[in-house]
C-alpha positions in Angstrom: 37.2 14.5 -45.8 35.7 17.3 -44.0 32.7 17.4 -45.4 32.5 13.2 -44.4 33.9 14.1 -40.8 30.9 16.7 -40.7 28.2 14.4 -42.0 29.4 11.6 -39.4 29.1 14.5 -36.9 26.1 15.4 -37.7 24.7 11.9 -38.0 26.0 11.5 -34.5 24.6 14.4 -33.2 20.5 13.4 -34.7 21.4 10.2 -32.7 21.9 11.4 -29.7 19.0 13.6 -30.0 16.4 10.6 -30.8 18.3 8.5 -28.3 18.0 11.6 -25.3 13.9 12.0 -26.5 13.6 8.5 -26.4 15.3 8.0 -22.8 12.9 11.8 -21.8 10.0 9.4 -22.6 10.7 6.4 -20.6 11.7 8.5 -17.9 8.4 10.4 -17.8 6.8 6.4 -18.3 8.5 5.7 -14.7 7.8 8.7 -13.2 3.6 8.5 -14.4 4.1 4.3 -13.1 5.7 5.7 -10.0 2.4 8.3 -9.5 0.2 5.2 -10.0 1.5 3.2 -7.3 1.9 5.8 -5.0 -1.6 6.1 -5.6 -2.8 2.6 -5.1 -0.3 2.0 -2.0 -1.9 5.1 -0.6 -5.9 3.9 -1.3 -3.8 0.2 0.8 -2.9 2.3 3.6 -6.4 3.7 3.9 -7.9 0.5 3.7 -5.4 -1.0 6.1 -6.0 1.5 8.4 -9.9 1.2 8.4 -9.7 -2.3 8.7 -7.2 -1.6 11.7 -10.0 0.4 13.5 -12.6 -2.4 13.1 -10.4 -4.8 14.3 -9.3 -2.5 17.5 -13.3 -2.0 18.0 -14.4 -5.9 17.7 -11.3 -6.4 20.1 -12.6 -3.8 22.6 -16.4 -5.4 21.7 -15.1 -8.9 22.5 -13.2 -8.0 25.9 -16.3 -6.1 27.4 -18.3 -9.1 26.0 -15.8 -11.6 27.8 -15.7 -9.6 31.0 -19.9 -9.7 30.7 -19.7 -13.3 30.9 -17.3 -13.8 33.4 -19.6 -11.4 35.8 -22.5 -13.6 34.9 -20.7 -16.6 35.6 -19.5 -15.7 38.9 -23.0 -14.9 39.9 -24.5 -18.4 39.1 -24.5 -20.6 41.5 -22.0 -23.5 41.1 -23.0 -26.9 39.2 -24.1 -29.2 41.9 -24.5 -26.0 45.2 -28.4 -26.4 45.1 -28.9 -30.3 45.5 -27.5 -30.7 48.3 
């Protein structure tokens, strides 16, 4: 019986072995997955942030363009001043 107690030992043992490679791998899967979005959320940010700056700079653009405008306007004479 001892050399069956052994064997079923040892049987356990190789088990727990594959089972402890196996669960090794998938960890190092997740942890190369994990990389790979940290990657792509990092190229997102950059993007984000580019496309922040053009927005702040068309903003600005559009404000000195409205404030043009208004100038202009306020130097035209009003609809109807010159016929009168």
């Amino acid at each position: 019986m001892a050399a069956d107690e052994n064997e079923d030992l040892s049987r356990t043992v190789r088990k727990l072995a594959v089972e402890h490679a196996e669960t090794r791998w998938l960890a190092l899967r997740v942890d190369d997955d994990v990389k790979e979005i940290r990657a792509d959320l990092r190229a997102v940010q950059r993007t984000q942030q580019e496309h922040t700056g053009r927005f702040d700079s068309i903003d600005a653009q559009l404000r000195s363009l409205t404030q043009l405008v208004g100038q202009v306007l306020e130097r035209l004479e009003p609809p109807g001043a010159s016929q009168g």
